[in-house]
Every structure is written in C-alpha cells, then in structure tokens.
C-alpha positions as CSV (number, residue, x, y, z in Angstrom):
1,X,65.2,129.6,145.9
2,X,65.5,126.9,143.3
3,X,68.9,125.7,142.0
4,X,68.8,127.3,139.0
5,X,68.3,130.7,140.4
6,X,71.0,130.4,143.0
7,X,73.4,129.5,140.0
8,X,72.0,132.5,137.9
9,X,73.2,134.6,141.0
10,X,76.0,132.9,141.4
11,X,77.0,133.5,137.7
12,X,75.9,137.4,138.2
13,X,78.7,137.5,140.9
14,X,81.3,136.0,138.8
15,X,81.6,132.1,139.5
16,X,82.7,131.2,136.4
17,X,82.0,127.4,137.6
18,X,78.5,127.9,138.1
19,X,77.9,128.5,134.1
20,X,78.9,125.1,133.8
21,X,77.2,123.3,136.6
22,X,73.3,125.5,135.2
23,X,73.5,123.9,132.1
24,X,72.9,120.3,133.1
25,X,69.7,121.8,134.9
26,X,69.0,124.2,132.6
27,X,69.4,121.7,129.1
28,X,66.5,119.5,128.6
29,X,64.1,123.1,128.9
30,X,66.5,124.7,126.6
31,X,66.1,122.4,124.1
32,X,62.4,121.4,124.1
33,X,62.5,125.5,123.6
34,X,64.4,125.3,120.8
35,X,62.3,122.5,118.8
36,X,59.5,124.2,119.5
37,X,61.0,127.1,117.8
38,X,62.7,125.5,115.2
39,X,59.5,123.6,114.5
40,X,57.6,126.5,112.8
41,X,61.0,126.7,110.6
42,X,61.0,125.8,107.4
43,X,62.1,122.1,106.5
44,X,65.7,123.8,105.0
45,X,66.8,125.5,108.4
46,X,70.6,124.0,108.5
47,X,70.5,124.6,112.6
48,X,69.4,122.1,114.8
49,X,68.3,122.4,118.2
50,X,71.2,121.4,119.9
51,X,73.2,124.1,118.3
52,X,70.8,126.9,118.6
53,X,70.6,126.0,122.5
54,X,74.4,125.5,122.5
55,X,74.7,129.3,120.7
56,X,71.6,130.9,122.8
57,X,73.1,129.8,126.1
58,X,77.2,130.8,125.2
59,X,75.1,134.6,124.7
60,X,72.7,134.2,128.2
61,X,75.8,133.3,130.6
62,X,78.8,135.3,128.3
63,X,81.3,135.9,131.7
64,X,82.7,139.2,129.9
65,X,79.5,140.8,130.0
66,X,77.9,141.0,133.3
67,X,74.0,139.6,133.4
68,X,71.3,140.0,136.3
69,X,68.6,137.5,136.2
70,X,65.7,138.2,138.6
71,X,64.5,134.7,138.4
72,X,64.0,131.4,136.7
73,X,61.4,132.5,134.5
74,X,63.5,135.4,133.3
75,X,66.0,133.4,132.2
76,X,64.7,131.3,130.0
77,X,62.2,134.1,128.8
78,X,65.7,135.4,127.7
79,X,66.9,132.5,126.2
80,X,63.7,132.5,124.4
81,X,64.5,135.8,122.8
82,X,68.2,134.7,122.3
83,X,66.8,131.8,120.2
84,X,63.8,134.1,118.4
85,X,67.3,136.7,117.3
86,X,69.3,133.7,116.4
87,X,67.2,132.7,114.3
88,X,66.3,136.0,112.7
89,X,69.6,136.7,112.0
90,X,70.2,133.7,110.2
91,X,67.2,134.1,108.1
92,X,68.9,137.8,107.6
93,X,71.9,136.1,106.7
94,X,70.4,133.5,104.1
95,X,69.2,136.5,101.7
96,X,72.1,138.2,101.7
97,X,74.3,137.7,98.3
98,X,77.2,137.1,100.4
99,X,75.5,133.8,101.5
100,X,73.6,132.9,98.3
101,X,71.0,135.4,98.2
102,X,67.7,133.8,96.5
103,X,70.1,131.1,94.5
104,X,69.2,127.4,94.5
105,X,70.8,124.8,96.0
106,X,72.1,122.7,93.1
107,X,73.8,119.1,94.9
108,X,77.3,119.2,93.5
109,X,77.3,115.5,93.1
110,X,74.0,115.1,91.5
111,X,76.0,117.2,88.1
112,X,77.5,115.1,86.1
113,X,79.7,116.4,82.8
114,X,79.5,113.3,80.7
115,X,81.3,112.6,77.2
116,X,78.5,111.3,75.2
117,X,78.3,110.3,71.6
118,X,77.2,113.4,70.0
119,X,79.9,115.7,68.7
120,X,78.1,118.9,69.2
121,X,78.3,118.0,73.0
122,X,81.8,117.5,72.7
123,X,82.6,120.5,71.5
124,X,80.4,122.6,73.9
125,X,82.1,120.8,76.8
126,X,86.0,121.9,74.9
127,X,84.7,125.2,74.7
128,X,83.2,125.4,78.4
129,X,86.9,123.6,79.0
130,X,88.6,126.3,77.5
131,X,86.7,129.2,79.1
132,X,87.7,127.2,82.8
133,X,91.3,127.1,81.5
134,X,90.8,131.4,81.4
135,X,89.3,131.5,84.6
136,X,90.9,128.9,86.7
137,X,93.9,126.9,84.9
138,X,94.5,124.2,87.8
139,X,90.4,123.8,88.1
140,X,90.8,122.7,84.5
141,X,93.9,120.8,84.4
142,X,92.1,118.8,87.4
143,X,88.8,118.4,85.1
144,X,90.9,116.9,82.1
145,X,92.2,114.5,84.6
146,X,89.8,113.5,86.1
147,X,87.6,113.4,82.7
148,X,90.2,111.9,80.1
149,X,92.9,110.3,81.7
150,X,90.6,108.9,84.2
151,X,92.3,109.3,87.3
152,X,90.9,109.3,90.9
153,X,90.5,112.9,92.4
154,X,93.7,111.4,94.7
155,X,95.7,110.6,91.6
156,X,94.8,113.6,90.7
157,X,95.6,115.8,93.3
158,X,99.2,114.4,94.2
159,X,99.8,114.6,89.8
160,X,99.0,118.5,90.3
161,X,101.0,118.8,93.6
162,X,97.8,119.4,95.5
163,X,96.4,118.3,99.0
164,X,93.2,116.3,98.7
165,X,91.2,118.4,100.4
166,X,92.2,121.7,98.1
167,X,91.5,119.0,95.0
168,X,88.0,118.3,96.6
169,X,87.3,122.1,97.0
170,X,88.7,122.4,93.3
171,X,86.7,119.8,91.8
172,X,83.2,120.8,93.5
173,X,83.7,124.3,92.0
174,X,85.1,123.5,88.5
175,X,81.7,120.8,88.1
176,X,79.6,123.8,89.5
177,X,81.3,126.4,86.7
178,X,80.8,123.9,84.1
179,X,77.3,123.2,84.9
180,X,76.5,127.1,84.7
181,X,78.7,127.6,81.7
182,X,76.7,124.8,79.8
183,X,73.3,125.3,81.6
184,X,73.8,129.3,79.8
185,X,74.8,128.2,76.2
C-alpha cells in the first residue's frame, strides 16, 4: 500500500492530521493536473494553478463530509473532476450579469477625464459632473478635488472625512461613470 493510499484511509477514518501530511505527497501531481487543465483555458482565466489545486483539494479531503477512496488512482481521478467543475463553474459564473455578463474589461487607470482646451469638452465633462453629483454626491465632490483643486486622492480622502481605501473604491467608480456617461453622449 503506497503512502498516499494509507493517508486517504486514514483520512476516511477521521485523522484530521493525515489531510495535512497527503498534501506534501499529493502536491506536485496536483498541480501539473491543474496546468494541464488550465492550459486549454483561455489566456483571461483569473485562476492560477496553485489556487485551483488549493480549492480542488479543500473539496477532495473536506473532514465534515465523510470520503472513501478505493485507491491512488481514484483520488486524483477525483481531483481531476473537482478541477474540470471548478472550472466550469467559474466559466458559469463569468456570464452571469452579476459578475459582468459579456461586458469588457475597461483598465480603470488607462481612462483619463482630462480638461482640455476646447470649451465644448468642458461643458460635456460639467454636465457629466452634474449628473455624478445626482447619482453619487461624495463620488463627485472627490472628482472636483481631485480634478480642480488638484489634490492627491489622500488629500482628498482625509478633506471628505474618508478612509483611503473607501476614496480609492470611490475614485475607480466615479472615472468608470464618467467614462460611460461621456463615452454615451
């Protein structure tokens, strides 16, 4: 009996130590698994191997549920089909509208809102201000900061009474609402 089976049957008993001694043994397999099917992906997939072997292996040796494995082979043919549902529910997951449905990705710091010369620009931009100031007042009281008095988002955040982080979040989604209100008009 290899190691790995007497720890499969030591886990199927209830050693709860024996779940963490398999995965040294158990790891390097596991994760040429995974890149192999991560590899026929596409290039966009946000997990890595590491992760999808860290989340396929938390589901193969879950102590609350009791698991029999007949063998070595039927262990990692499970964790293959842990991996193969992973990853299916993720794609799932990626068209749904709660996760972005078929939107692009648009890089957040790539948008720029820039004063330029031309009047008519100006005005758009007050208008697309404005309509922020309906939706979101503190978005748009951080966006005139920011824009015209020309403070730092950290000068910015402790002059609204705001933690950094919540500016951050803030600023990402007021550049985002701009960009759409402008990109529509």
């Amino acid at each position: 009996m290899s190691d790995v089976t007497r720890l499969l049957h030591e886990i199927e008993h209830g050693d709860p130590v024996a779940s963490e001694r398999l995965l040294p043994l158990v790891y390097d397999e596991l994760r040429r698994l995974a890149s192999y099917k991560l590899a026929s992906e596409k290039s966009n997939m946000t997990l890595q191997a590491t992760a999808l072997v860290h989340e396929a292996y938390i589901r193969l040796v879950d102590t609350d549920r009791i698991q029999t494995w007949e063998s070595r082979g039927h262990f990692f043919a499970a964790a293959a089909e842990a991996m193969r549902r992973i990853l299916i529910n993720r794609a799932r997951d990626k068209g749904r509208l709660k996760r972005g449905g078929d939107r692009k990705r648009i890089n957040l710091d790539a948008v720029t809102v820039a004063v330029t010369s031309d009047p008519a620009d100006l005005l758009a931009f007050d208008q697309a201000l404005e309509q922020l100031t309906d939706e979101d007042a503190v978005c748009a009281k951080l966006v005139k900061l920011r824009f015209f008095a020309g403070l730092t988002q950290g000068e910015a955040a402790d002059a609204l009474g705001i933690a950094r982080r919540t500016a951050d979040r803030y600023w990402a989604y007021a550049r985002a609402w701009l960009y759409d209100y402008l990109d529509a008009t």
